[in-house]
PDB file of N, CA, C and O in Angstrom:
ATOM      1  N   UNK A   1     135.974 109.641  83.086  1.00  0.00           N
ATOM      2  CA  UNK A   1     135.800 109.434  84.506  1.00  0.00           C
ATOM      3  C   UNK A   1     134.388 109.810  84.950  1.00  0.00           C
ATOM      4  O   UNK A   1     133.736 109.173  85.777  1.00  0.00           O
ATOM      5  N   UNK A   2     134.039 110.763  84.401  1.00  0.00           N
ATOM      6  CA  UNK A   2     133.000 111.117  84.852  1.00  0.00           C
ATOM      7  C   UNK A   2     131.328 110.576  84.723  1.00  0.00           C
ATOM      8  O   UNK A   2     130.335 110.816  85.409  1.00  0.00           O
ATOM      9  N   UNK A   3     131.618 109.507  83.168  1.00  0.00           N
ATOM     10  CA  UNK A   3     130.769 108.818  82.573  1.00  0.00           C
ATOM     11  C   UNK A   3     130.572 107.269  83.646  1.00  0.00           C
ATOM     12  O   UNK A   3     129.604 106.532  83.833  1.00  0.00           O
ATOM     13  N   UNK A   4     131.883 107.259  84.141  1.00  0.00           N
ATOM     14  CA  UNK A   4     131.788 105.733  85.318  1.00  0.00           C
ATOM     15  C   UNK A   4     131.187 106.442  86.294  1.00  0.00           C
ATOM     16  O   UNK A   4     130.280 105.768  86.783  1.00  0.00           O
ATOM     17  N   UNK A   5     131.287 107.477  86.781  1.00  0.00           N
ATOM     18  CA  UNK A   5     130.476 107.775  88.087  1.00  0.00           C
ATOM     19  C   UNK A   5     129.015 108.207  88.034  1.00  0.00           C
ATOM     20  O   UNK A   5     128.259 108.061  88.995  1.00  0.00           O
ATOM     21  N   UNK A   6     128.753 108.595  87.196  1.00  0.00           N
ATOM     22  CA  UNK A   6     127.364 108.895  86.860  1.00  0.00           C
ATOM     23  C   UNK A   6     126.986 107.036  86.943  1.00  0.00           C
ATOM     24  O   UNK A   6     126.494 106.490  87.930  1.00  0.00           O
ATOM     25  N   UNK A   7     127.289 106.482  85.916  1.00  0.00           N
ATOM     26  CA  UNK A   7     126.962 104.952  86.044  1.00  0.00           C
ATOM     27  C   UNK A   7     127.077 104.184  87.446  1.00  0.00           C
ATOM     28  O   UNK A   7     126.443 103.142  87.610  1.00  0.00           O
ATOM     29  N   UNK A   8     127.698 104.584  88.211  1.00  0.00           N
ATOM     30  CA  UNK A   8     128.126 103.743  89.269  1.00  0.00           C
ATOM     31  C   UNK A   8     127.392 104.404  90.393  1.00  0.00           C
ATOM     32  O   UNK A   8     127.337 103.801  91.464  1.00  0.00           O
ATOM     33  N   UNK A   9     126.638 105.955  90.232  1.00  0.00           N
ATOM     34  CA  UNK A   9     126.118 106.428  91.282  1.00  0.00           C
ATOM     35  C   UNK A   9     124.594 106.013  91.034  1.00  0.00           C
ATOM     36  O   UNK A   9     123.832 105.635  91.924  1.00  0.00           O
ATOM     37  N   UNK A  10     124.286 106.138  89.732  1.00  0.00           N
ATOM     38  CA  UNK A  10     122.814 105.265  88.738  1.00  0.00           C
ATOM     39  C   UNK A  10     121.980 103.997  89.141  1.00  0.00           C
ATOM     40  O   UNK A  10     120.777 103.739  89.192  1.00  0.00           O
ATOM     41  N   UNK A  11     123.253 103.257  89.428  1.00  0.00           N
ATOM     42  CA  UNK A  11     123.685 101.616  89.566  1.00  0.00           C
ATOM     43  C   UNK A  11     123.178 101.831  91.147  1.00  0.00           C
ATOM     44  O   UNK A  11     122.199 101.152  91.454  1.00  0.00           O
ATOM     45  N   UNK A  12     123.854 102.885  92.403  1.00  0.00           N
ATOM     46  CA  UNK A  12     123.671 102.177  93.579  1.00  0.00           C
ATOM     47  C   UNK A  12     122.160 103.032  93.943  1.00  0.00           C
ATOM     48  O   UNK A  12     121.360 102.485  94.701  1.00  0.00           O
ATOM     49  N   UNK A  13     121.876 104.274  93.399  1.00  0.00           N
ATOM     50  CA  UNK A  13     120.913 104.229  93.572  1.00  0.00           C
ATOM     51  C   UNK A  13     119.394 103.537  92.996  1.00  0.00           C
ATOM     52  O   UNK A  13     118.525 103.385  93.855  1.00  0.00           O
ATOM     53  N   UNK A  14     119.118 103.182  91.763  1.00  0.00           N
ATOM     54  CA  UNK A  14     118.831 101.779  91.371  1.00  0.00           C
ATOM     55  C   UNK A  14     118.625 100.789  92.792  1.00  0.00           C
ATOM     56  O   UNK A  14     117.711 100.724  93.615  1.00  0.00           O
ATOM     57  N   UNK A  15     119.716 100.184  92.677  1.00  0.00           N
ATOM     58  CA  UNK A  15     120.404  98.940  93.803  1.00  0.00           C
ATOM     59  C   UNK A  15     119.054  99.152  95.300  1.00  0.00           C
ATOM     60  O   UNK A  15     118.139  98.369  95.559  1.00  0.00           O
ATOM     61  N   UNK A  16     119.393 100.424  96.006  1.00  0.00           N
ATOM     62  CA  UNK A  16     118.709 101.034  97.029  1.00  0.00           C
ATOM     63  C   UNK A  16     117.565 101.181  96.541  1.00  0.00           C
ATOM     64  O   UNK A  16     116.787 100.822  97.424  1.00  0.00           O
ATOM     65  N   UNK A  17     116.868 101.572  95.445  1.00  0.00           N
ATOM     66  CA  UNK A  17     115.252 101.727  95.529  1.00  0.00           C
ATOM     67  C   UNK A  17     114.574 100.674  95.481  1.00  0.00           C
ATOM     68  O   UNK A  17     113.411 100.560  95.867  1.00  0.00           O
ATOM     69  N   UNK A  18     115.550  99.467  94.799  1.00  0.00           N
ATOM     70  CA  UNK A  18     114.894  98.349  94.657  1.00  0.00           C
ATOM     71  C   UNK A  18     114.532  97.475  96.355  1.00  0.00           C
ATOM     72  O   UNK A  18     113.521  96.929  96.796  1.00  0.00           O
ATOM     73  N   UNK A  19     115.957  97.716  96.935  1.00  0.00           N
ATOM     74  CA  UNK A  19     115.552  97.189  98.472  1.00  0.00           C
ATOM     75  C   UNK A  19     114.905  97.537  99.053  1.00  0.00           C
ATOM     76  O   UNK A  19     114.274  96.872  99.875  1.00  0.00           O
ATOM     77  N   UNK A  20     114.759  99.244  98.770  1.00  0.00           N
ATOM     78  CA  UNK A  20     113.402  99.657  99.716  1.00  0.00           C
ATOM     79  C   UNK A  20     112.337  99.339  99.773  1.00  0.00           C
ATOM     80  O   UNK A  20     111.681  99.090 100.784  1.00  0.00           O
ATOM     81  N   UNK A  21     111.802  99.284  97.929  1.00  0.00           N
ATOM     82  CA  UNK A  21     110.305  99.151  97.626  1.00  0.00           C
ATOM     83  C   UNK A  21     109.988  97.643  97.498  1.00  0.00           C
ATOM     84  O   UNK A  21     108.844  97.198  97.590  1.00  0.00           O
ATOM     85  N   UNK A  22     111.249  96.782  97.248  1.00  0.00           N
ATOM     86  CA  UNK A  22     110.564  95.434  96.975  1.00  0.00           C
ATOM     87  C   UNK A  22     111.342  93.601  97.972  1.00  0.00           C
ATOM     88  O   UNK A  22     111.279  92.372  97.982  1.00  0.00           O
ATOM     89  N   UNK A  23     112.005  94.854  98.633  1.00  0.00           N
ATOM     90  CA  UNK A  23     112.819  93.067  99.345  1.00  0.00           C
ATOM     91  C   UNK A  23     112.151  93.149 101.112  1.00  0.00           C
ATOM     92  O   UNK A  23     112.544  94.099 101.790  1.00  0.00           O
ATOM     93  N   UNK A  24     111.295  92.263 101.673  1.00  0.00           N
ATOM     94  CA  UNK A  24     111.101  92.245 102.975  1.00  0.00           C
ATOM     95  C   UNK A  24     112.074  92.725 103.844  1.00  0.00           C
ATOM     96  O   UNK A  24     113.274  92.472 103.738  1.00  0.00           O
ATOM     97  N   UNK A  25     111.423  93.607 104.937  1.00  0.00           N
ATOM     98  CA  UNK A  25     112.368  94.042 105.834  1.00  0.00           C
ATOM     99  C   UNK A  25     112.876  93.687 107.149  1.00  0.00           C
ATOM    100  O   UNK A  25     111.775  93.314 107.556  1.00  0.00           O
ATOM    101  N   UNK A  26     113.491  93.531 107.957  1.00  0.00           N
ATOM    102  CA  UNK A  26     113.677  92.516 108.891  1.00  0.00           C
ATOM    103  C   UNK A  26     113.250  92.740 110.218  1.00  0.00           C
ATOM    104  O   UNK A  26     113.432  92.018 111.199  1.00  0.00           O
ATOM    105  N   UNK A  27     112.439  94.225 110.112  1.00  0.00           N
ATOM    106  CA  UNK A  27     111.804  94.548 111.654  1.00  0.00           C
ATOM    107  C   UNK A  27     110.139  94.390 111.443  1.00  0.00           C
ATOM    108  O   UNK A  27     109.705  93.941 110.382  1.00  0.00           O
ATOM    109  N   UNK A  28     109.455  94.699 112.280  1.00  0.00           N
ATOM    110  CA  UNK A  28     107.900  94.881 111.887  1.00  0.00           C
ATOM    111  C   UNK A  28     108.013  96.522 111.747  1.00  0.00           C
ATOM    112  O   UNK A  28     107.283  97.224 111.047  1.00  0.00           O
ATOM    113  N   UNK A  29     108.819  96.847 112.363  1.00  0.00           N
ATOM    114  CA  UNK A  29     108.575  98.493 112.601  1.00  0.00           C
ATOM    115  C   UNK A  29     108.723  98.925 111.341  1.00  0.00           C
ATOM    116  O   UNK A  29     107.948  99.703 110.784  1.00  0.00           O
ATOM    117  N   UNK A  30     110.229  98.190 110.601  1.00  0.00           N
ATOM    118  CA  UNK A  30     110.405  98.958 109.470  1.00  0.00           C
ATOM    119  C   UNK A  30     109.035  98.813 108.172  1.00  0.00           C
ATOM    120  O   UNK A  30     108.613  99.554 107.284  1.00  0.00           O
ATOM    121  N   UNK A  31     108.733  97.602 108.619  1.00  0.00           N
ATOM    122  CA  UNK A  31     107.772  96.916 107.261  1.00  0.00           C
ATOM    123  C   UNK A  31     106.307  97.728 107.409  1.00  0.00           C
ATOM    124  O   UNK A  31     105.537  97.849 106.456  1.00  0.00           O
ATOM    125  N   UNK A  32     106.000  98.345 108.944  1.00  0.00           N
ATOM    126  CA  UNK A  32     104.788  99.084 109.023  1.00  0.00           C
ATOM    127  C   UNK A  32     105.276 100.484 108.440  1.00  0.00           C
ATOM    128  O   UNK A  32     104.417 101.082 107.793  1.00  0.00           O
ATOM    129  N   UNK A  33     106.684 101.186 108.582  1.00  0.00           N
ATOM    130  CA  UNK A  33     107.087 102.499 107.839  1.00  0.00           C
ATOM    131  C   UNK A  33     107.110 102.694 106.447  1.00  0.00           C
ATOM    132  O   UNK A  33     106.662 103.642 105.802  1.00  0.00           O
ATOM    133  N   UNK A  34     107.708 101.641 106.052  1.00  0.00           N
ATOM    134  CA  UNK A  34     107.613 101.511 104.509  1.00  0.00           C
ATOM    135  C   UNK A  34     106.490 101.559 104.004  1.00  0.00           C
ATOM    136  O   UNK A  34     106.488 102.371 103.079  1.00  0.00           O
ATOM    137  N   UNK A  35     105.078 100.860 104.233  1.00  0.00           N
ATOM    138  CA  UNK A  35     104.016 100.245 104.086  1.00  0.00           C
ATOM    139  C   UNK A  35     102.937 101.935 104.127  1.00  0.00           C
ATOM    140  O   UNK A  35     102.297 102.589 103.303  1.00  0.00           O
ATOM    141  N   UNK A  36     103.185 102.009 105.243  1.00  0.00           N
ATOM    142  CA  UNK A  36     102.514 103.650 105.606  1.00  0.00           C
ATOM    143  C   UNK A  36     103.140 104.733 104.634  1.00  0.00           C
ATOM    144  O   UNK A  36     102.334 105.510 104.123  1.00  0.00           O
ATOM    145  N   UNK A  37     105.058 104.943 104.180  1.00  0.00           N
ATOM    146  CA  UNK A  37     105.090 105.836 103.320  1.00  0.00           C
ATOM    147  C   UNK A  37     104.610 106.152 102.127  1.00  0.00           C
ATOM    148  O   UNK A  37     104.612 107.173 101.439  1.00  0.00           O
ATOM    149  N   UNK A  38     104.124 104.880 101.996  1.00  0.00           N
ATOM    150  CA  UNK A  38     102.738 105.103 100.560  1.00  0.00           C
ATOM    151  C   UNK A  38     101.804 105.500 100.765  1.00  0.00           C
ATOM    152  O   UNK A  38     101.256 105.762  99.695  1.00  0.00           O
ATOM    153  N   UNK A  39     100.952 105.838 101.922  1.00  0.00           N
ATOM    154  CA  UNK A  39      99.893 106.026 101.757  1.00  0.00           C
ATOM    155  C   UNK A  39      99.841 107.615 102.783  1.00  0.00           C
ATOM    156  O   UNK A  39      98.958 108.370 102.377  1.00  0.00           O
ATOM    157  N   UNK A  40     100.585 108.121 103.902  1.00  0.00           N
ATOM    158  CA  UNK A  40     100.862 108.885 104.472  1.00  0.00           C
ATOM    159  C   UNK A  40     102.080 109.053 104.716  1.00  0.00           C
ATOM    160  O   UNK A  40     102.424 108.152 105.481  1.00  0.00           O
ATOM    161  N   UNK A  41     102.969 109.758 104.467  1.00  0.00           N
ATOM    162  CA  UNK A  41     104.284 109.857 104.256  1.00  0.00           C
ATOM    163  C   UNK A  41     104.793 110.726 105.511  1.00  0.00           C
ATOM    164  O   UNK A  41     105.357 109.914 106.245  1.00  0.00           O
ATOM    165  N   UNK A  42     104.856 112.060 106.120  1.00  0.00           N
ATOM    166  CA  UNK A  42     104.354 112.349 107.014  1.00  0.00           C
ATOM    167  C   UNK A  42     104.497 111.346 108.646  1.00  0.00           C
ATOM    168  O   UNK A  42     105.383 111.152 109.478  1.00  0.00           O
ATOM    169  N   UNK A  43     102.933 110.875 108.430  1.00  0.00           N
ATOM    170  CA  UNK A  43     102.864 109.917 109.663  1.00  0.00           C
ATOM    171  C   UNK A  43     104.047 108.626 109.800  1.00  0.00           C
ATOM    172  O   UNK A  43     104.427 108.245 110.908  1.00  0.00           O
ATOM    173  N   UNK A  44     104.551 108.034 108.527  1.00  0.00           N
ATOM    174  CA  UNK A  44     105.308 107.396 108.812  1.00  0.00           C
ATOM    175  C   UNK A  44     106.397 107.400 109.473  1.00  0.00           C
ATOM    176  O   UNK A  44     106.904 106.535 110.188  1.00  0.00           O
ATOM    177  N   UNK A  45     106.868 108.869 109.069  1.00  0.00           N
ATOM    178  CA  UNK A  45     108.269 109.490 109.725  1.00  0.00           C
ATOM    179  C   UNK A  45     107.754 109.438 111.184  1.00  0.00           C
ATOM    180  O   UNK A  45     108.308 108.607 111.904  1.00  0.00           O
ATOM    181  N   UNK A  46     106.712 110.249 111.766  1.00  0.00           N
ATOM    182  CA  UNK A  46     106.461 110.958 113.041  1.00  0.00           C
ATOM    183  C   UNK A  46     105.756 109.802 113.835  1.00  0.00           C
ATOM    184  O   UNK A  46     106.198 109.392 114.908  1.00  0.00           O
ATOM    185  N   UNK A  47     104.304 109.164 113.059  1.00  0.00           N
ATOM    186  CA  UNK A  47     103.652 108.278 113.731  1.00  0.00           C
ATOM    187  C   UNK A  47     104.510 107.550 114.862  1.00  0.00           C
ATOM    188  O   UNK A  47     105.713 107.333 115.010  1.00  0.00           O
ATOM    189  N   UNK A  48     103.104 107.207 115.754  1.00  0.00           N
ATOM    190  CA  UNK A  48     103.702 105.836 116.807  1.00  0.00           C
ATOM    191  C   UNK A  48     102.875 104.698 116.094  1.00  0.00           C
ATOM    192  O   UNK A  48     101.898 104.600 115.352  1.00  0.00           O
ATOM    193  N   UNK A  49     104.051 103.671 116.894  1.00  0.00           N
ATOM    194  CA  UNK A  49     103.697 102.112 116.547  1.00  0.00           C
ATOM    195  C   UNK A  49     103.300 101.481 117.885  1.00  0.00           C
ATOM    196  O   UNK A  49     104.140 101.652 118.768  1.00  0.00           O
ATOM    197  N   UNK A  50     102.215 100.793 118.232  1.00  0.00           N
ATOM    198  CA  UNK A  50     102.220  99.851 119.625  1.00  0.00           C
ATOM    199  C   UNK A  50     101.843  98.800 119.282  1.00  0.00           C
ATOM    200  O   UNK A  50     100.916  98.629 118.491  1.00  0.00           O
ATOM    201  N   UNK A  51     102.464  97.970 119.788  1.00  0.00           N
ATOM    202  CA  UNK A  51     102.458  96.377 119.838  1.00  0.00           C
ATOM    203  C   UNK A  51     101.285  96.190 120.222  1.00  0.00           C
ATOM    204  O   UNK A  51     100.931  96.804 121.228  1.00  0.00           O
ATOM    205  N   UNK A  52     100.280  95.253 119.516  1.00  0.00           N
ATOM    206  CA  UNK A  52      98.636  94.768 119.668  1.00  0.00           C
ATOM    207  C   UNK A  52      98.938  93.713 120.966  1.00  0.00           C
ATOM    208  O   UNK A  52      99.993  93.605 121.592  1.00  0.00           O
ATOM    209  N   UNK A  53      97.799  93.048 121.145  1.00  0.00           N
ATOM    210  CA  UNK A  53      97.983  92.289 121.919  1.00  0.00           C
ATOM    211  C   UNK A  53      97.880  90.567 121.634  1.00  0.00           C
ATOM    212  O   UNK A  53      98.149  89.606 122.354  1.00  0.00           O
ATOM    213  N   UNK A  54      97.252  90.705 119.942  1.00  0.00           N
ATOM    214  CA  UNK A  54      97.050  89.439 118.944  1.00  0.00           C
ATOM    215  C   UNK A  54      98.428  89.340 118.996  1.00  0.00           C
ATOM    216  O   UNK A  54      99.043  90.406 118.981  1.00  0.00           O
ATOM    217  N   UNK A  55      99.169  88.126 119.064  1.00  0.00           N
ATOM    218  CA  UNK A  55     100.742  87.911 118.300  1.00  0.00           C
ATOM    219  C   UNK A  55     100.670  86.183 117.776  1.00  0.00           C
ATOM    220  O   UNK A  55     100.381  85.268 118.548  1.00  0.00           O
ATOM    221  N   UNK A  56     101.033  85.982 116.163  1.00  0.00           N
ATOM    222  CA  UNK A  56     101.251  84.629 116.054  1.00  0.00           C
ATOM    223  C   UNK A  56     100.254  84.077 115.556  1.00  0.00           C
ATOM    224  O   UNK A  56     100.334  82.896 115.219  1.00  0.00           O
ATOM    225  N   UNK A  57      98.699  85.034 115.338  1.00  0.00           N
ATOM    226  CA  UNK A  57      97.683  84.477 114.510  1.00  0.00           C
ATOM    227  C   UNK A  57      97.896  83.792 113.278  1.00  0.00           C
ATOM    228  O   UNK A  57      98.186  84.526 112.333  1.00  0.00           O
ATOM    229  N   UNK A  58      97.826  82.602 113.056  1.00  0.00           N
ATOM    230  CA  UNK A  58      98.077  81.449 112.319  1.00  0.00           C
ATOM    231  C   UNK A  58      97.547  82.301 110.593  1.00  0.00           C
ATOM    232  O   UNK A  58      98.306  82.148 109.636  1.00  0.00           O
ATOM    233  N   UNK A  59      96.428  83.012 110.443  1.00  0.00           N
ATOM    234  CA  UNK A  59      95.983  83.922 108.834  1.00  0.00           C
ATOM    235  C   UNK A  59      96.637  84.509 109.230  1.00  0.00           C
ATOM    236  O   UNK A  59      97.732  84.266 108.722  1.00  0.00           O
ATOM    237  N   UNK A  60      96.717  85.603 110.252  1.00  0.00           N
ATOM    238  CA  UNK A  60      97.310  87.348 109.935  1.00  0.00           C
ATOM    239  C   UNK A  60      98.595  87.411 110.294  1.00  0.00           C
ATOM    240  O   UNK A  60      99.561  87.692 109.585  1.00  0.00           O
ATOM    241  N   UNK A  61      98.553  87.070 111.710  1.00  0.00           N
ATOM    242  CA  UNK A  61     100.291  87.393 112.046  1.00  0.00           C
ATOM    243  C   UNK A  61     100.231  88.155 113.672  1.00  0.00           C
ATOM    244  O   UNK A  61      99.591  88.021 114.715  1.00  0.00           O
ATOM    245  N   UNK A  62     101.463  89.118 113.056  1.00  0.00           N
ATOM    246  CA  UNK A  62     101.084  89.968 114.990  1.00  0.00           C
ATOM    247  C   UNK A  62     100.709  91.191 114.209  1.00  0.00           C
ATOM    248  O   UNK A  62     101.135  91.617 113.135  1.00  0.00           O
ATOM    249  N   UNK A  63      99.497  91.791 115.308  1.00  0.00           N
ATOM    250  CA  UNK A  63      98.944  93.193 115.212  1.00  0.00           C
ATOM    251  C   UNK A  63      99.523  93.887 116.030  1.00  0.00           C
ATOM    252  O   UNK A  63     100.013  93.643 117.133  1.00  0.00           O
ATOM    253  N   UNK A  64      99.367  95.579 114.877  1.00  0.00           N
ATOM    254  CA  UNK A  64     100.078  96.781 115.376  1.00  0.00           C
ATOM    255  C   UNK A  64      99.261  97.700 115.422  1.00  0.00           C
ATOM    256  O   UNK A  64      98.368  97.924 114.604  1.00  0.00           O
ATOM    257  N   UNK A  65      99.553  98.377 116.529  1.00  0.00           N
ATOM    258  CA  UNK A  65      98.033  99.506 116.179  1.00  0.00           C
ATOM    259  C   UNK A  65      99.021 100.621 115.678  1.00  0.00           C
ATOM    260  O   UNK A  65     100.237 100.447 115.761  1.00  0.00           O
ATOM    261  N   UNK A  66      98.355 102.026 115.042  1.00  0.00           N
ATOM    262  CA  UNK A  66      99.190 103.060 114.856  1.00  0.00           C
ATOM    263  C   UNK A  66      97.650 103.970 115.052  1.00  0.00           C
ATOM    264  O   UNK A  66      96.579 103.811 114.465  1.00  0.00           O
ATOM    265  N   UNK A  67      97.955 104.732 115.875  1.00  0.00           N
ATOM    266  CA  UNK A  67      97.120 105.468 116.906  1.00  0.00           C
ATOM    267  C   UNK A  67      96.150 106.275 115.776  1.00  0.00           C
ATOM    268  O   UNK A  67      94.932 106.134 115.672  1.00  0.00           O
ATOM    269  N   UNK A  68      97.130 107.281 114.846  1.00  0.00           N
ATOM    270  CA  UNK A  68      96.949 108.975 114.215  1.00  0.00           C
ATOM    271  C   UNK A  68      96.657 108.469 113.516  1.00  0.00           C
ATOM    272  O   UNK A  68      96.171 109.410 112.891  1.00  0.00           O
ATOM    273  N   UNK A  69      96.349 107.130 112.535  1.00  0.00           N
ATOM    274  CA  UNK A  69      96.214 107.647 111.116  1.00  0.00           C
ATOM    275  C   UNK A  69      95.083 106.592 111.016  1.00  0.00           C
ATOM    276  O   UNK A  69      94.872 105.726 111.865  1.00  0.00           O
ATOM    277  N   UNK A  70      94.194 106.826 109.562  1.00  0.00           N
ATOM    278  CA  UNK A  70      92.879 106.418 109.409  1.00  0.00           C
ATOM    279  C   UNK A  70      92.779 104.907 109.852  1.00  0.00           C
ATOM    280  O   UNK A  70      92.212 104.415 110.828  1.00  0.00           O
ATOM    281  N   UNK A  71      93.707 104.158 108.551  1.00  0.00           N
ATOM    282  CA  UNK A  71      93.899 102.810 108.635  1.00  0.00           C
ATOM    283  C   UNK A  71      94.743 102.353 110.318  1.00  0.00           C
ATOM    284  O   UNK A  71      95.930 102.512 110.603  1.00  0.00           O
ATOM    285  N   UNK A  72      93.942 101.929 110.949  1.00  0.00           N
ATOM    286  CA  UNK A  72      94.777 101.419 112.550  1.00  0.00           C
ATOM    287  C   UNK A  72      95.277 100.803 112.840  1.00  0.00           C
ATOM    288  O   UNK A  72      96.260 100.887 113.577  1.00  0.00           O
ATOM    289  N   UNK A  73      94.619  99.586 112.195  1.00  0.00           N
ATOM    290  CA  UNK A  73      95.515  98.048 112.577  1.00  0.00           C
ATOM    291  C   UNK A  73      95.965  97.659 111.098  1.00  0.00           C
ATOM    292  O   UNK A  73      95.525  97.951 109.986  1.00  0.00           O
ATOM    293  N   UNK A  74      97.290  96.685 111.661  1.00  0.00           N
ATOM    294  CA  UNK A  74      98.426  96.266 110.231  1.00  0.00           C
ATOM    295  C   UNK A  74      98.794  95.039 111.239  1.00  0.00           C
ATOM    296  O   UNK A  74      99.263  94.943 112.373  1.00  0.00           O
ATOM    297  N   UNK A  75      98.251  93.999 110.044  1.00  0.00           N
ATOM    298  CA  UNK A  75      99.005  92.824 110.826  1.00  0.00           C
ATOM    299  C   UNK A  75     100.661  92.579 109.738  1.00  0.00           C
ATOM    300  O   UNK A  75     101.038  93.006 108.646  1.00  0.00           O
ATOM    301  N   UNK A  76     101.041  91.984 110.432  1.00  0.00           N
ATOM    302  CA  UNK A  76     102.405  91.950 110.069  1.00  0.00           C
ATOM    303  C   UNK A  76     102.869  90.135 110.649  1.00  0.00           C
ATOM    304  O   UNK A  76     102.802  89.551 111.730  1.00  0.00           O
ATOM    305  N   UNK A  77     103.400  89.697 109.045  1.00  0.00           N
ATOM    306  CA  UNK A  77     103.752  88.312 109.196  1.00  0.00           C
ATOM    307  C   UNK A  77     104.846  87.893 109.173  1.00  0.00           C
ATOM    308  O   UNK A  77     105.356  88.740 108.440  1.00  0.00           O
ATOM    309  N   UNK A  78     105.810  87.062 109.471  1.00  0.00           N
ATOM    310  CA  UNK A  78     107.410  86.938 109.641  1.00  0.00           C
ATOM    311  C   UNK A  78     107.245  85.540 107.970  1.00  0.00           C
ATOM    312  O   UNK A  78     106.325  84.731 107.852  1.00  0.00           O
ATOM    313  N   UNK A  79     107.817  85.623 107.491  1.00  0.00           N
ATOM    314  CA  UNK A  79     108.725  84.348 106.533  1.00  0.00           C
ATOM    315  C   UNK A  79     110.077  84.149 106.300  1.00  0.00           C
ATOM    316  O   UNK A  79     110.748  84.917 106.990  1.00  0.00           O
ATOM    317  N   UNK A  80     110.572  83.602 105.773  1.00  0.00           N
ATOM    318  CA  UNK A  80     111.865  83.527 105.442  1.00  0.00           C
ATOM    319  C   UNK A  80     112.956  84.616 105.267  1.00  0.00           C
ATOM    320  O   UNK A  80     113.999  84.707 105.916  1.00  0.00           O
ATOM    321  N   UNK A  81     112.523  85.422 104.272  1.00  0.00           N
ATOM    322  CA  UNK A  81     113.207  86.532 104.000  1.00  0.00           C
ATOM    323  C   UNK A  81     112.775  87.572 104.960  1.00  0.00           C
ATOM    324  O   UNK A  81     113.732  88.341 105.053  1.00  0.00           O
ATOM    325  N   UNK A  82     111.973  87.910 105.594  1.00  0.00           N
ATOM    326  CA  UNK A  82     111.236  89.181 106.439  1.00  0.00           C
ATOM    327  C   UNK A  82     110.196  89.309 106.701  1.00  0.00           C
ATOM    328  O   UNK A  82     109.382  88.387 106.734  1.00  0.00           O
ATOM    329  N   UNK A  83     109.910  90.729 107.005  1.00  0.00           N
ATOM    330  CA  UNK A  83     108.331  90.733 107.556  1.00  0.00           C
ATOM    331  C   UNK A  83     108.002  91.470 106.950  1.00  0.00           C
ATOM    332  O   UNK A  83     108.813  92.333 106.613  1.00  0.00           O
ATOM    333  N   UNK A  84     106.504  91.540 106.433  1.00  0.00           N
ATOM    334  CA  UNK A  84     106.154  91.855 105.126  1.00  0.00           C
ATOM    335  C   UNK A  84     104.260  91.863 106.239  1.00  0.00           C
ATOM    336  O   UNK A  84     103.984  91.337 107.317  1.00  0.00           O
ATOM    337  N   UNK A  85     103.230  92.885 105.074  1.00  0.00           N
ATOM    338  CA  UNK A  85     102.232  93.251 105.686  1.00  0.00           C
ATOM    339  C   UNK A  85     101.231  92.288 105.168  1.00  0.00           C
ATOM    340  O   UNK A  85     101.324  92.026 103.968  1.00  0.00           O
ATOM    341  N   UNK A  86     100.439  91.804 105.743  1.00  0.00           N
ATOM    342  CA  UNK A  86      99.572  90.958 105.568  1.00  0.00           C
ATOM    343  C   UNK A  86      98.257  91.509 105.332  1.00  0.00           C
ATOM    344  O   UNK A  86      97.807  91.326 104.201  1.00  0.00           O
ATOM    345  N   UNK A  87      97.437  92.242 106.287  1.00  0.00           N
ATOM    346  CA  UNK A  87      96.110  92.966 106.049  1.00  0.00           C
ATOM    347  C   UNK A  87      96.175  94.217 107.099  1.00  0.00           C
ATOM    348  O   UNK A  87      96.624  94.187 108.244  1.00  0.00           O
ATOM    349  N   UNK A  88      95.622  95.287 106.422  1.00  0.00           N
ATOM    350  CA  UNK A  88      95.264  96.144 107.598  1.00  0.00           C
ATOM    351  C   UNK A  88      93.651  96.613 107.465  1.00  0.00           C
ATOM    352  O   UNK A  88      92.738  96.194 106.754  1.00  0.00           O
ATOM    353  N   UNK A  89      93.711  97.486 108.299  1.00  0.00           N
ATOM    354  CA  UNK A  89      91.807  98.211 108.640  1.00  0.00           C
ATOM    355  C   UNK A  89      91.834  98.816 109.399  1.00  0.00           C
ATOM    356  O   UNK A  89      92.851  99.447 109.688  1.00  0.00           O
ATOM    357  N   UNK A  90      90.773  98.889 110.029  1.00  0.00           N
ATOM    358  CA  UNK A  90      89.851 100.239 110.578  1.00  0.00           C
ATOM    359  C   UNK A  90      89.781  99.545 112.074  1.00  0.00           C
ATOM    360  O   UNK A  90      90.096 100.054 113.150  1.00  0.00           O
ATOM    361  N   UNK A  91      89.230  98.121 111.783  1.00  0.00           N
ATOM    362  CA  UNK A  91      89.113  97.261 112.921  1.00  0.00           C
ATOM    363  C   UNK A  91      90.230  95.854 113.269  1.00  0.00           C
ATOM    364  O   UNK A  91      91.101  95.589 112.441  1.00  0.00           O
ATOM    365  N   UNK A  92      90.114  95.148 114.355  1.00  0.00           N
ATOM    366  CA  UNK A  92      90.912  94.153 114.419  1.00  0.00           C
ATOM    367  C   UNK A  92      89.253  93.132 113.870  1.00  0.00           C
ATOM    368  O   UNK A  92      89.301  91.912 113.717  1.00  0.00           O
TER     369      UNK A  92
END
């Protein structure tokens, strides 16, 4: 019994790291948190997000500013499966 649950707890966590780190997510918010827990982990939890005023740029997408942390702007693009990060920087 105990050999299936080890396997089956293996299996869903597996299952979950893979959605986190590699399947588009379906908010911008979430796809700028994820995106940021790599690089400031921290700010991702606490940071703010504000809606830019670019939305729908045909290369980038819609811009987000995030106030606290080095990198400022993250554009963020919608496709099929989710929204996923396109470019960020210092500047728009």
């Amino acid at each position: 019994m105990k050999r299936i649950t080890k396997r089956v707890l293996l299996g869903t966590v597996s299952a979950l790291l893979f959605y986190i780190l590699f399947i588009p997510l379906p908010t911008p918010e979430l796809t700028i948190r994820r995106y940021m827990l790599f690089r400031s982990p921290i700010t991702a939890l606490t940071g703010d997000i504000i809606e830019g005023q670019i939305k729908n740029d045909p290369k980038y997408g819609n811009l987000y500013v995030l106030p606290k942390v080095e990198i400022s702007f993250i554009y963020v693009q919608k496709n099929n499966f989710g929204w996923y990060v396109t470019t960020q920087g210092t500047a728009p």
